[in-house]
HTML snippet that shows the backbone in 3Dmol.js (N, CA, C, O; Angstrom):
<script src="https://3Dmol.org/build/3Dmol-min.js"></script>
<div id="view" style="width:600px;height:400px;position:relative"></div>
<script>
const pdb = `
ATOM      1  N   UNK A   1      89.494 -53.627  16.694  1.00  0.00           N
ATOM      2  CA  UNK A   1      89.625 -54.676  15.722  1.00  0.00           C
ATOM      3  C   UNK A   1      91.053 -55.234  15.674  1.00  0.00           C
ATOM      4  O   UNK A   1      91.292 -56.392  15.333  1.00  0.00           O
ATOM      5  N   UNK A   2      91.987 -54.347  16.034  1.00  0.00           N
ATOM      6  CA  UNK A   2      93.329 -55.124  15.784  1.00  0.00           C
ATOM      7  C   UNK A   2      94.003 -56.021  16.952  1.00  0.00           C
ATOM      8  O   UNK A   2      95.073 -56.630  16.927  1.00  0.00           O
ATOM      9  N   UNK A   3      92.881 -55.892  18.151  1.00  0.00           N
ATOM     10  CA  UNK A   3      93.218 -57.024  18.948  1.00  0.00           C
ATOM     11  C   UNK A   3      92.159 -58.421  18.486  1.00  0.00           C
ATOM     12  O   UNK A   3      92.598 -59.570  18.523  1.00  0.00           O
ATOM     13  N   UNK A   4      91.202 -58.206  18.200  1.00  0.00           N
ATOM     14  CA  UNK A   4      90.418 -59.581  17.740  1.00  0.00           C
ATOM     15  C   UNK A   4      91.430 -60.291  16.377  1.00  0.00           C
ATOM     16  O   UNK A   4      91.552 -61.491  16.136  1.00  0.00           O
ATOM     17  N   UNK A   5      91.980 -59.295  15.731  1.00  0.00           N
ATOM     18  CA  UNK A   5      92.920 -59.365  14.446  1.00  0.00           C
ATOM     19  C   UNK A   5      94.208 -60.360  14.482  1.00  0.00           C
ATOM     20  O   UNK A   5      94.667 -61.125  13.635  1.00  0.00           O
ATOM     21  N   UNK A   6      94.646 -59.998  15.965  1.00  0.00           N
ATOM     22  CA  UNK A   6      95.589 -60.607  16.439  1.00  0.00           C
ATOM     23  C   UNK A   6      97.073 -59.657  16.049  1.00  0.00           C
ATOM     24  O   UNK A   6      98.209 -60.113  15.915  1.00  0.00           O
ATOM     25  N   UNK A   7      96.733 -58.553  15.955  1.00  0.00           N
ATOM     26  CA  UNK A   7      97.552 -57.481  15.818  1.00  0.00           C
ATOM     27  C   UNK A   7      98.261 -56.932  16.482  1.00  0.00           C
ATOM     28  O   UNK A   7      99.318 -56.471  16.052  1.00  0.00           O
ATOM     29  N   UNK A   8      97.865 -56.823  17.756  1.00  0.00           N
ATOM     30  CA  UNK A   8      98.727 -56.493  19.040  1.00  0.00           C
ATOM     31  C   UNK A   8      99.041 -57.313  19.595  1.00  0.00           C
ATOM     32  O   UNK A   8      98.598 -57.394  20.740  1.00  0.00           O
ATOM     33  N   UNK A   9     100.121 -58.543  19.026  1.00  0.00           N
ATOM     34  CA  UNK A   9     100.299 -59.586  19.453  1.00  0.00           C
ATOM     35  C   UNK A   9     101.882 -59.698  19.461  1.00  0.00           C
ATOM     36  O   UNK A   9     102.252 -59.299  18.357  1.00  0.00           O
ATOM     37  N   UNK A  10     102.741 -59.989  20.063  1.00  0.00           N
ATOM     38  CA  UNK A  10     103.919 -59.802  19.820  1.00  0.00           C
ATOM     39  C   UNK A  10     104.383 -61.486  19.118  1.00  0.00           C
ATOM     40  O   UNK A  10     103.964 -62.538  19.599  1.00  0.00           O
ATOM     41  N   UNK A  11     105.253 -61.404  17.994  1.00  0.00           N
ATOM     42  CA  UNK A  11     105.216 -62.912  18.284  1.00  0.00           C
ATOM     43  C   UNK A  11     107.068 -63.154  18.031  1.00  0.00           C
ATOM     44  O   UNK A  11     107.763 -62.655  17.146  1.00  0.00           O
ATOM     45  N   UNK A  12     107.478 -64.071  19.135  1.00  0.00           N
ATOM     46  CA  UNK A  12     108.241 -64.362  19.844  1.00  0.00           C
ATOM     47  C   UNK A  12     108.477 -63.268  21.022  1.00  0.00           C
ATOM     48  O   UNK A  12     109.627 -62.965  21.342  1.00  0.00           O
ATOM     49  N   UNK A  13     107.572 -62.803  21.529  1.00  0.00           N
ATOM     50  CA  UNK A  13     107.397 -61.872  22.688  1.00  0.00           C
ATOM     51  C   UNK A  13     108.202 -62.711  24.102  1.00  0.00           C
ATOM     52  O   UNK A  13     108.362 -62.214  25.217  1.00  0.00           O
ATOM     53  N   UNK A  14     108.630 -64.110  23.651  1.00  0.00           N
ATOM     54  CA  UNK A  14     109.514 -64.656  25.314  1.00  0.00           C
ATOM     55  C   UNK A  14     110.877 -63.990  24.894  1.00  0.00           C
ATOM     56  O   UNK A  14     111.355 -63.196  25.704  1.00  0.00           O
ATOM     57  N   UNK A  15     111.544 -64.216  23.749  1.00  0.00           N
ATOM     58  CA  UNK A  15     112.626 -63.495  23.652  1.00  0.00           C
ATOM     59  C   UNK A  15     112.873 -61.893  23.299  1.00  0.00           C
ATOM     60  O   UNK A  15     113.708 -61.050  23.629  1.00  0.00           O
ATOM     61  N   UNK A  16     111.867 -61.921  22.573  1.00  0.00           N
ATOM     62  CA  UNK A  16     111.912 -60.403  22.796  1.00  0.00           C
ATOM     63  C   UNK A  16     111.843 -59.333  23.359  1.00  0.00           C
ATOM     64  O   UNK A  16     112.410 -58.258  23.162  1.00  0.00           O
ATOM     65  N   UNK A  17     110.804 -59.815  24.388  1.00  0.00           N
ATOM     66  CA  UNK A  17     110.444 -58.746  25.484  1.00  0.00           C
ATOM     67  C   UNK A  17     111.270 -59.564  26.723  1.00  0.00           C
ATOM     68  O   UNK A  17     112.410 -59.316  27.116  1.00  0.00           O
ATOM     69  N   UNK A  18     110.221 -60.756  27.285  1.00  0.00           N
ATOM     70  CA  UNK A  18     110.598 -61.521  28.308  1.00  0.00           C
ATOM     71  C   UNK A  18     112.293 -61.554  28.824  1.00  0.00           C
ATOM     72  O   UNK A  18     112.863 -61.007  29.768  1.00  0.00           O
ATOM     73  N   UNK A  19     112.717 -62.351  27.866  1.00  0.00           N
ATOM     74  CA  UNK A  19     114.406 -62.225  26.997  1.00  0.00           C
ATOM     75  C   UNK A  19     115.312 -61.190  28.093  1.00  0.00           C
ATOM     76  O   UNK A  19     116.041 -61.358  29.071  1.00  0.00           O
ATOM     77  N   UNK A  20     114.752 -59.951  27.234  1.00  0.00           N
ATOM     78  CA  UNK A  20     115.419 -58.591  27.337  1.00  0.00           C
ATOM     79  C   UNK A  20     115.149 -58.196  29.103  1.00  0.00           C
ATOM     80  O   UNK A  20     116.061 -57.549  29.617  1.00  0.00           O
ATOM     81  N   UNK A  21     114.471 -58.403  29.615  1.00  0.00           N
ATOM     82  CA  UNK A  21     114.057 -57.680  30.848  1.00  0.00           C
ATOM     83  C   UNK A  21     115.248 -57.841  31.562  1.00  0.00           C
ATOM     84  O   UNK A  21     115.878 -58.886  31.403  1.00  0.00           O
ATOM     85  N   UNK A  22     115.742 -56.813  32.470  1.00  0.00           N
ATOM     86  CA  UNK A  22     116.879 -56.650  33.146  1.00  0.00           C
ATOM     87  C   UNK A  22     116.567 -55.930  34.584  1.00  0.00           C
ATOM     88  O   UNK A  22     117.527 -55.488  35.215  1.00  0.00           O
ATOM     89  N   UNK A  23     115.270 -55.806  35.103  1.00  0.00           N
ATOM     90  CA  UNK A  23     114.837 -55.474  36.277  1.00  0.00           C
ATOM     91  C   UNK A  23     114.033 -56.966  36.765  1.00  0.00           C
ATOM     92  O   UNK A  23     113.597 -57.878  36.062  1.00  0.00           O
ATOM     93  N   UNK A  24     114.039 -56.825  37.995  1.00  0.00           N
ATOM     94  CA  UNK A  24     113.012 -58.202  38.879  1.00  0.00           C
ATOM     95  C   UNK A  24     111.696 -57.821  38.191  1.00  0.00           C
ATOM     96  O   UNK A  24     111.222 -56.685  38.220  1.00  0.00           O
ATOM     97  N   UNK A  25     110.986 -59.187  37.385  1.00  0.00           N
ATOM     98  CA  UNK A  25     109.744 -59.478  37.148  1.00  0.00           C
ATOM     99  C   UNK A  25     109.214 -60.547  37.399  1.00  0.00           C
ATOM    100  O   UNK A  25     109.779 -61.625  37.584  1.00  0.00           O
ATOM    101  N   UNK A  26     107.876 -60.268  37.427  1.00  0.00           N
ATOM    102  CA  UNK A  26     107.274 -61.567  38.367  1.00  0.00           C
ATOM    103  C   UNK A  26     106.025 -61.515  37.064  1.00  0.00           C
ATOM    104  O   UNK A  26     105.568 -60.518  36.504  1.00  0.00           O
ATOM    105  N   UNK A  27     105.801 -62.500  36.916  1.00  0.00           N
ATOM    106  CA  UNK A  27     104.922 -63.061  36.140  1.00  0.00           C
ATOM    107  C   UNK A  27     103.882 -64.250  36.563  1.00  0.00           C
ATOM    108  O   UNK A  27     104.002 -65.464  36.726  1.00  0.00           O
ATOM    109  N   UNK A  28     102.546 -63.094  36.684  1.00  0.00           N
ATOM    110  CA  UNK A  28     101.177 -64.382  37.057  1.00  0.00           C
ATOM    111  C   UNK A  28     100.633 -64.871  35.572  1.00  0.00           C
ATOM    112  O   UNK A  28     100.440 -64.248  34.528  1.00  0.00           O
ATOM    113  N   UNK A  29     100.508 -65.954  35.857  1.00  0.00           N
ATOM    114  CA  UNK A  29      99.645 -66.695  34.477  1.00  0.00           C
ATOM    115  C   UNK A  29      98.934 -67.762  35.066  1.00  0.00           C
ATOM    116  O   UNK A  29      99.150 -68.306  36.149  1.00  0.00           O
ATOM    117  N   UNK A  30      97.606 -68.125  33.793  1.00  0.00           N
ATOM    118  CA  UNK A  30      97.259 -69.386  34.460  1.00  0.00           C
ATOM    119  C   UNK A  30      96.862 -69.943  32.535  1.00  0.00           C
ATOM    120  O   UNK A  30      97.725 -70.153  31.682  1.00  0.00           O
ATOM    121  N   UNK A  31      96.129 -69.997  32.441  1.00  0.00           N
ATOM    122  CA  UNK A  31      95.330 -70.580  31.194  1.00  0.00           C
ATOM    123  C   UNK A  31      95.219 -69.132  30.902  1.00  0.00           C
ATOM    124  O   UNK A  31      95.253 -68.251  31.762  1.00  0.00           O
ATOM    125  N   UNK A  32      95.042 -68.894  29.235  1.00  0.00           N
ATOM    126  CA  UNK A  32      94.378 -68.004  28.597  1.00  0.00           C
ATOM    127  C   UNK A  32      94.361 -67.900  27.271  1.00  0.00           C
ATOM    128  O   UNK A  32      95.408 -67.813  26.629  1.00  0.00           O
ATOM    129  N   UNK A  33      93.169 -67.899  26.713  1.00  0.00           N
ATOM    130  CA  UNK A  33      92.488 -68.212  25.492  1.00  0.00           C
ATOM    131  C   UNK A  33      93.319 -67.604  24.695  1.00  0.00           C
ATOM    132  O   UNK A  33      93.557 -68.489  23.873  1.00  0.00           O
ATOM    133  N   UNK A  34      94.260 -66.174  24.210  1.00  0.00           N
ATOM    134  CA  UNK A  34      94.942 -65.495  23.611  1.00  0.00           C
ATOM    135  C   UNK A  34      96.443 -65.726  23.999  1.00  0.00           C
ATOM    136  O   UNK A  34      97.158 -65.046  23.262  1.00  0.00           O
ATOM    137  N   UNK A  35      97.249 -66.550  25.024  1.00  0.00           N
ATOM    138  CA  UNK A  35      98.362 -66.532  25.420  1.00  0.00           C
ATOM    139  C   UNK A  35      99.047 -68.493  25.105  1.00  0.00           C
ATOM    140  O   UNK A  35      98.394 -69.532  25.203  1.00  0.00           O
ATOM    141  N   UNK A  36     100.154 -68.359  24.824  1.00  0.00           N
ATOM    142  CA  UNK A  36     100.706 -69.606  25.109  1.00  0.00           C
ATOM    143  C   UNK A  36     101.799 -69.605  26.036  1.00  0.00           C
ATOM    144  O   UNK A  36     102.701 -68.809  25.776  1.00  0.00           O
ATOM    145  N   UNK A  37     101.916 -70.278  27.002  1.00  0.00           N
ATOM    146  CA  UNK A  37     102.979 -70.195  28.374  1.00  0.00           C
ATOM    147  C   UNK A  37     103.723 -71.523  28.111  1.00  0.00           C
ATOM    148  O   UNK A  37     104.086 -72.231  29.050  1.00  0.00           O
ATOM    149  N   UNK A  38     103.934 -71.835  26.886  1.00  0.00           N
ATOM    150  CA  UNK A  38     104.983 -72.985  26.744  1.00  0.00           C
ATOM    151  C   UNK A  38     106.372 -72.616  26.543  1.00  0.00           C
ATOM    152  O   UNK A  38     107.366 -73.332  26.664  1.00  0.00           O
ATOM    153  N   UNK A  39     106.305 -71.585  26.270  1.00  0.00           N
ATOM    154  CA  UNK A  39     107.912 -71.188  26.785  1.00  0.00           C
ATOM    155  C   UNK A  39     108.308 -70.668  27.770  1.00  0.00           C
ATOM    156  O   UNK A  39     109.510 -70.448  27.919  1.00  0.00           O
ATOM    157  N   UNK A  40     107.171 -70.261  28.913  1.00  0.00           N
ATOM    158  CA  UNK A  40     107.853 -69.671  29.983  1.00  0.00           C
ATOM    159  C   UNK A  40     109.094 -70.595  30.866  1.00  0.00           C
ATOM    160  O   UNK A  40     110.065 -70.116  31.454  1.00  0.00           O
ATOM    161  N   UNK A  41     108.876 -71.429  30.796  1.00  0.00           N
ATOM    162  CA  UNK A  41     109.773 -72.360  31.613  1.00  0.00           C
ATOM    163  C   UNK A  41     111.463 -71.975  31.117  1.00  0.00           C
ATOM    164  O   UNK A  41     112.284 -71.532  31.920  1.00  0.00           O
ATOM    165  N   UNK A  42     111.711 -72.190  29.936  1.00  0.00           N
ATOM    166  CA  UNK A  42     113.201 -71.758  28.843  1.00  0.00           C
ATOM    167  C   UNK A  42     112.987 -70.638  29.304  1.00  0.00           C
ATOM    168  O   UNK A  42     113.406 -70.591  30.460  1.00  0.00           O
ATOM    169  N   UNK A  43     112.484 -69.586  28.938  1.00  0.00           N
ATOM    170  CA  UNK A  43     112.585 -68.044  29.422  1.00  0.00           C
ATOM    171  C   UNK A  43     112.778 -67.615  30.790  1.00  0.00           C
ATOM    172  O   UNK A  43     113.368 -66.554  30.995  1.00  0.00           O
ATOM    173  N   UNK A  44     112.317 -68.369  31.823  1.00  0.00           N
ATOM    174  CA  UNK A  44     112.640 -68.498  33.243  1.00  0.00           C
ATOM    175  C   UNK A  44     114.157 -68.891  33.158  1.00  0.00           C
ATOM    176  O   UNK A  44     114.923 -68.050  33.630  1.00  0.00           O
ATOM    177  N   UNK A  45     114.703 -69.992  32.651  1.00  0.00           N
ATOM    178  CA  UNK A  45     115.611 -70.326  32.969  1.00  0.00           C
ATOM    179  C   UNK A  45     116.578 -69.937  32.271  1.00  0.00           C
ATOM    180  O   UNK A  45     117.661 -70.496  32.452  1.00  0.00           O
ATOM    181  N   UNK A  46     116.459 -68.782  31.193  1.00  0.00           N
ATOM    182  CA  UNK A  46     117.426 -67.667  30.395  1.00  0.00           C
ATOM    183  C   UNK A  46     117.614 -66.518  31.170  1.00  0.00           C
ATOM    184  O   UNK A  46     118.794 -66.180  31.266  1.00  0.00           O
ATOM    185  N   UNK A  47     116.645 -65.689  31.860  1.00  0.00           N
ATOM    186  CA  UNK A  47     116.584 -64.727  32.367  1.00  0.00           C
ATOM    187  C   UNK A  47     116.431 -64.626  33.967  1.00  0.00           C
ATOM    188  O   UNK A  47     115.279 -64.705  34.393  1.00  0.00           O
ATOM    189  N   UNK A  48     117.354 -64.479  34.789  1.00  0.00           N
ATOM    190  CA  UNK A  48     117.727 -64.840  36.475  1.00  0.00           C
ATOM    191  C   UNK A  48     116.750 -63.723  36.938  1.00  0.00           C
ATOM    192  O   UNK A  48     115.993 -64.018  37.863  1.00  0.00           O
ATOM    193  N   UNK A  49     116.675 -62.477  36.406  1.00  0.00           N
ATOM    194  CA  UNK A  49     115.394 -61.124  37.028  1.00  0.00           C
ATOM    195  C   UNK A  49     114.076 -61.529  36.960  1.00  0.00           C
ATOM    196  O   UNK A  49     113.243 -60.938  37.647  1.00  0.00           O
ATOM    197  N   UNK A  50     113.556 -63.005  35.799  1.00  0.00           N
ATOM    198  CA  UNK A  50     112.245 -63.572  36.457  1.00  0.00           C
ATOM    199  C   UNK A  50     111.782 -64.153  36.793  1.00  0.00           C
ATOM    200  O   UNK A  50     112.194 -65.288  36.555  1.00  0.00           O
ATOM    201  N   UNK A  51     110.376 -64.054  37.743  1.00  0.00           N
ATOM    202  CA  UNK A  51     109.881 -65.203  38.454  1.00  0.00           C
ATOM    203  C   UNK A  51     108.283 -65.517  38.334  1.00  0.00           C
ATOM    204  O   UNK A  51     107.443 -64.669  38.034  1.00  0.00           O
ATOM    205  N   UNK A  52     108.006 -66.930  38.630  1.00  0.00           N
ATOM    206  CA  UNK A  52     106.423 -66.709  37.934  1.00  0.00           C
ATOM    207  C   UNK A  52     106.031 -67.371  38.810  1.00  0.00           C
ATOM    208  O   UNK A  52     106.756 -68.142  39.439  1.00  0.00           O
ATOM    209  N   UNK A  53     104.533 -67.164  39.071  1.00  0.00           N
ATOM    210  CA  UNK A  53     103.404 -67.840  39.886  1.00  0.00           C
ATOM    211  C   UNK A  53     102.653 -68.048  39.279  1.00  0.00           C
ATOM    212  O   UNK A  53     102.269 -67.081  38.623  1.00  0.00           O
ATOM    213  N   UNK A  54     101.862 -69.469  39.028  1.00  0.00           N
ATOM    214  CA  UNK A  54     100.510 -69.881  38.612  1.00  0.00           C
ATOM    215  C   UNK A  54      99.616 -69.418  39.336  1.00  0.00           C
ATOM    216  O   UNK A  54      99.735 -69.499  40.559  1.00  0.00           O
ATOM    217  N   UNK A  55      98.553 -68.846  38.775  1.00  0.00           N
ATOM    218  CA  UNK A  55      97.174 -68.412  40.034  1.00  0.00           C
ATOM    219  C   UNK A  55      96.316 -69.490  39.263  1.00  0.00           C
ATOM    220  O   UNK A  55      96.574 -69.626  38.067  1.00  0.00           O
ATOM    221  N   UNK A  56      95.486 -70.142  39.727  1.00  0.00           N
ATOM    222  CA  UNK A  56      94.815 -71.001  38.951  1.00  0.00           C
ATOM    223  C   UNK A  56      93.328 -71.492  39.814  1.00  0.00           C
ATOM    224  O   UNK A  56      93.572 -71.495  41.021  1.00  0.00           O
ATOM    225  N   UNK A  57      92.245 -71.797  39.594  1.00  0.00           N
ATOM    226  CA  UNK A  57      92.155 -71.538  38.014  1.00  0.00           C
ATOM    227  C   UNK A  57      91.442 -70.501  37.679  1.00  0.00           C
ATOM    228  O   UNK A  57      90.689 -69.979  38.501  1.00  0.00           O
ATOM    229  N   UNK A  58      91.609 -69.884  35.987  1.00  0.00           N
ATOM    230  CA  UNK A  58      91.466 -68.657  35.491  1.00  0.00           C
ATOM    231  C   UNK A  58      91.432 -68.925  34.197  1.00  0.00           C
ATOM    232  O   UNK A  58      91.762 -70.005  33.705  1.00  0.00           O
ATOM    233  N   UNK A  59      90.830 -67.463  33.287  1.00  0.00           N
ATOM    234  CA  UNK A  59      90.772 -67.782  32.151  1.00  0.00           C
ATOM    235  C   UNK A  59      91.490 -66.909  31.736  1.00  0.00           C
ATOM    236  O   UNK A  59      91.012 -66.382  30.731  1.00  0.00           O
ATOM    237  N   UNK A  60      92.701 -66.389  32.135  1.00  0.00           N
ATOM    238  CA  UNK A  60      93.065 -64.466  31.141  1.00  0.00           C
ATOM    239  C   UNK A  60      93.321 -63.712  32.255  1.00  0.00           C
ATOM    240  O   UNK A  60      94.452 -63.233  32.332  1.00  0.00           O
ATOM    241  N   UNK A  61      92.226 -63.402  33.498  1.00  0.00           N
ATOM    242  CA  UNK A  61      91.545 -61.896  33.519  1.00  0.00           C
ATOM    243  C   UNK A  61      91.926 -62.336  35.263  1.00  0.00           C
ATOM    244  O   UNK A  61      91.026 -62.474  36.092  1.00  0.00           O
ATOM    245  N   UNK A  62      93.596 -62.533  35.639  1.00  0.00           N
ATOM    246  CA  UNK A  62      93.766 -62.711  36.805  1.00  0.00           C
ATOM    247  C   UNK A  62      93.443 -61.842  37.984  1.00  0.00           C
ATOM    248  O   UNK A  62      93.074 -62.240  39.089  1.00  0.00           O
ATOM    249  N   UNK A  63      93.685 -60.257  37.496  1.00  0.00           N
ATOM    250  CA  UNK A  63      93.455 -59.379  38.533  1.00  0.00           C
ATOM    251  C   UNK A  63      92.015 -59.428  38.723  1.00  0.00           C
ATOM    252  O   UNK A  63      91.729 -58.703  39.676  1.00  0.00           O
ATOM    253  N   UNK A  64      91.007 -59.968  38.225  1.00  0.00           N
ATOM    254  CA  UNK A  64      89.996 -59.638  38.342  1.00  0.00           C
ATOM    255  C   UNK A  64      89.254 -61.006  39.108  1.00  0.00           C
ATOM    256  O   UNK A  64      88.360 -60.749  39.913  1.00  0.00           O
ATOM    257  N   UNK A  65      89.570 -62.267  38.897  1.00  0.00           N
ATOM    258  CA  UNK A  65      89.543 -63.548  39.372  1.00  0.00           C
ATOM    259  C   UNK A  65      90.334 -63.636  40.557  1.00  0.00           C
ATOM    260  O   UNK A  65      89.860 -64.514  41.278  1.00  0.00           O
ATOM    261  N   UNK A  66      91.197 -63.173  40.991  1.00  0.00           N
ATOM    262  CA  UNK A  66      92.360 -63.729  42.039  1.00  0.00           C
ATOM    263  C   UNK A  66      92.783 -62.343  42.715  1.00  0.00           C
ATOM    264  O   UNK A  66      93.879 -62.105  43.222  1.00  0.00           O
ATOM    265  N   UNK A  67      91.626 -61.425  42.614  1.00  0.00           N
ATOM    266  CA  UNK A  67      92.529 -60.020  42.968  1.00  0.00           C
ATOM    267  C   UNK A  67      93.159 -60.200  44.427  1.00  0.00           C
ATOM    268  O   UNK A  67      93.950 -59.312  44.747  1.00  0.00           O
ATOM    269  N   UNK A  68      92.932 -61.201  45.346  1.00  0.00           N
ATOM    270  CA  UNK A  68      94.030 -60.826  46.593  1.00  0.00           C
ATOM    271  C   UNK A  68      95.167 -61.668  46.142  1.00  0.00           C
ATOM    272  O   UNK A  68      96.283 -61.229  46.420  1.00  0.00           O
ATOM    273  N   UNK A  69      95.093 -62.915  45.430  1.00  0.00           N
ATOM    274  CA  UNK A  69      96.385 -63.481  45.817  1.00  0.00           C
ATOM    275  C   UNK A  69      96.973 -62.610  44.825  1.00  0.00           C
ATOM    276  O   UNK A  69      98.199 -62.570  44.928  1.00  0.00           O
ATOM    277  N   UNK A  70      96.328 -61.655  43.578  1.00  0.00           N
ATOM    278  CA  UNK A  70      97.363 -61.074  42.822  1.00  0.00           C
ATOM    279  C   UNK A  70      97.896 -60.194  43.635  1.00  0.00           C
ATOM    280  O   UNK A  70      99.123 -60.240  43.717  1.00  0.00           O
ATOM    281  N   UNK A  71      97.033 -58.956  44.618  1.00  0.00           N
ATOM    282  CA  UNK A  71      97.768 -58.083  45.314  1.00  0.00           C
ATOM    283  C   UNK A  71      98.893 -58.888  46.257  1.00  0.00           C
ATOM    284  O   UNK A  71     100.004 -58.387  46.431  1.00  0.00           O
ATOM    285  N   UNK A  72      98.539 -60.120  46.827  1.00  0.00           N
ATOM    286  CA  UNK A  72      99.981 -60.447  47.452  1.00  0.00           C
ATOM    287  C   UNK A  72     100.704 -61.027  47.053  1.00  0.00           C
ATOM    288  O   UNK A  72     101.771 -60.890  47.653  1.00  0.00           O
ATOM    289  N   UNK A  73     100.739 -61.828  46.108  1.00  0.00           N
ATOM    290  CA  UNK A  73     102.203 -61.977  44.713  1.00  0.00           C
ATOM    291  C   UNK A  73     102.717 -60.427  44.007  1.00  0.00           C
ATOM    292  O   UNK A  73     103.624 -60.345  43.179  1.00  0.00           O
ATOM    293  N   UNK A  74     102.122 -59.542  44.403  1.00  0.00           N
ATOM    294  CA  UNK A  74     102.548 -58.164  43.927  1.00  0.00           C
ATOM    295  C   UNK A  74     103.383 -57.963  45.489  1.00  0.00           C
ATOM    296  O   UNK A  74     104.602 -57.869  45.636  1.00  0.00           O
ATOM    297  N   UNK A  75     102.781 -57.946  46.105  1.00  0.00           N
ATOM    298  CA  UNK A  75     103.870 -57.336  47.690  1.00  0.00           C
ATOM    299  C   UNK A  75     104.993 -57.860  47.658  1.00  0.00           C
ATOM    300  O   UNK A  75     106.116 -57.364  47.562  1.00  0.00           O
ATOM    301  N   UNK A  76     104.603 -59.012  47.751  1.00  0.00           N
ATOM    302  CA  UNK A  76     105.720 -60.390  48.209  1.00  0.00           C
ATOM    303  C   UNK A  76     106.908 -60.366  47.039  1.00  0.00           C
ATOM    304  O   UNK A  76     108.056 -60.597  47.420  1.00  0.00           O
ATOM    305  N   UNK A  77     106.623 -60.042  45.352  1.00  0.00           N
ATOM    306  CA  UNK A  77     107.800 -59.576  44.473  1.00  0.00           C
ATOM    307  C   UNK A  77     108.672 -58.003  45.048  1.00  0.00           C
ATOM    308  O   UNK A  77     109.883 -57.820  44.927  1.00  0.00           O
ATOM    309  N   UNK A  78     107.800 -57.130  45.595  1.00  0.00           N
ATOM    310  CA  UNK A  78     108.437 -55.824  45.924  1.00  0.00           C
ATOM    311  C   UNK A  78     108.763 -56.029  47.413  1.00  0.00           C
ATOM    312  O   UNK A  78     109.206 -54.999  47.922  1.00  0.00           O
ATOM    313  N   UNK A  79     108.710 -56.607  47.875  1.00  0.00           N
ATOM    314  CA  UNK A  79     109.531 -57.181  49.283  1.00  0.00           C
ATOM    315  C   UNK A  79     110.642 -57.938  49.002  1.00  0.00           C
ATOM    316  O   UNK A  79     111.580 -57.927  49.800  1.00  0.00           O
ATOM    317  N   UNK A  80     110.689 -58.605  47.984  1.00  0.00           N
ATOM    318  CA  UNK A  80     111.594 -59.406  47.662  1.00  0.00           C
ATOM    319  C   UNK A  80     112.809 -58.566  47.293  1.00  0.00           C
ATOM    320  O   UNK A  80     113.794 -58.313  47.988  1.00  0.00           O
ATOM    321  N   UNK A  81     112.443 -58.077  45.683  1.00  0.00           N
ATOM    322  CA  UNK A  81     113.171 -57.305  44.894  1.00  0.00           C
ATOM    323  C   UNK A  81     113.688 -56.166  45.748  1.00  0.00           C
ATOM    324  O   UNK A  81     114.711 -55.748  45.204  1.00  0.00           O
ATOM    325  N   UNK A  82     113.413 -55.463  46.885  1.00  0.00           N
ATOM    326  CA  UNK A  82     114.061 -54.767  46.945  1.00  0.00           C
ATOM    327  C   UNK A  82     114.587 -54.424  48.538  1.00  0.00           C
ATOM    328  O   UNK A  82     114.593 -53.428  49.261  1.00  0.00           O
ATOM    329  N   UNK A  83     115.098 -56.088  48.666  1.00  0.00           N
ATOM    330  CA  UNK A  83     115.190 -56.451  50.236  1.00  0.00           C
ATOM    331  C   UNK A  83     114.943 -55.558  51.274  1.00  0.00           C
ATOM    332  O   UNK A  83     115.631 -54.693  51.816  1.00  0.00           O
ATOM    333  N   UNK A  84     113.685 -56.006  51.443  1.00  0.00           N
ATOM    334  CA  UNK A  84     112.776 -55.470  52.667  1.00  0.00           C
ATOM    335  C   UNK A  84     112.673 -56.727  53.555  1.00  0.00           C
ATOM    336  O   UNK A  84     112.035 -56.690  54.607  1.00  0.00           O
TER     337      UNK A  84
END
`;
const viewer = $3Dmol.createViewer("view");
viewer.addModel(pdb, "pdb");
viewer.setStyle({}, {cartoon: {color: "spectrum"}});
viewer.zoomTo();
viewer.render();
</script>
């Protein structure tokens, strides 16, 4: 109930979490009924450790819709991040 509640929801979660991150992150998004990605763009361009890919189109549930291009936007960040 406390996710239908909207309880486990962080809110200002771009600066708070996003913000704070200090390791390489990569961030897939596309559309999703529970998320707003209107700040990722400012938060991209506050924080140099992240990077994002649209997988599209989707509703939420990327690993499960896009599971190869997610497994290779997953390689391709840990190839990156840790020059390979």
């Amino acid at each position: 109930m406390a996710f239908v509640a909207g309880e486990l929801f962080t809110h200002d979660a771009a600066t708070l979490l996003y913000g704070a991150l200090r390791v390489p992150t990569l961030v897939l998004y596309d559309q999703d009924p529970y998320t707003d990605f209107g700040a990722l763009e400012s938060v991209l361009a506050r924080n140099p450790n992240l990077r994002a890919q649209r997988l599209s189109p989707s509703r939420g549930m990327l690993q499960y819709e896009h599971t190869t291009a997610v497994a290779a936007a997953i390689n391709r960040e840990l190839i990156t991040s840790n020059g390979v």
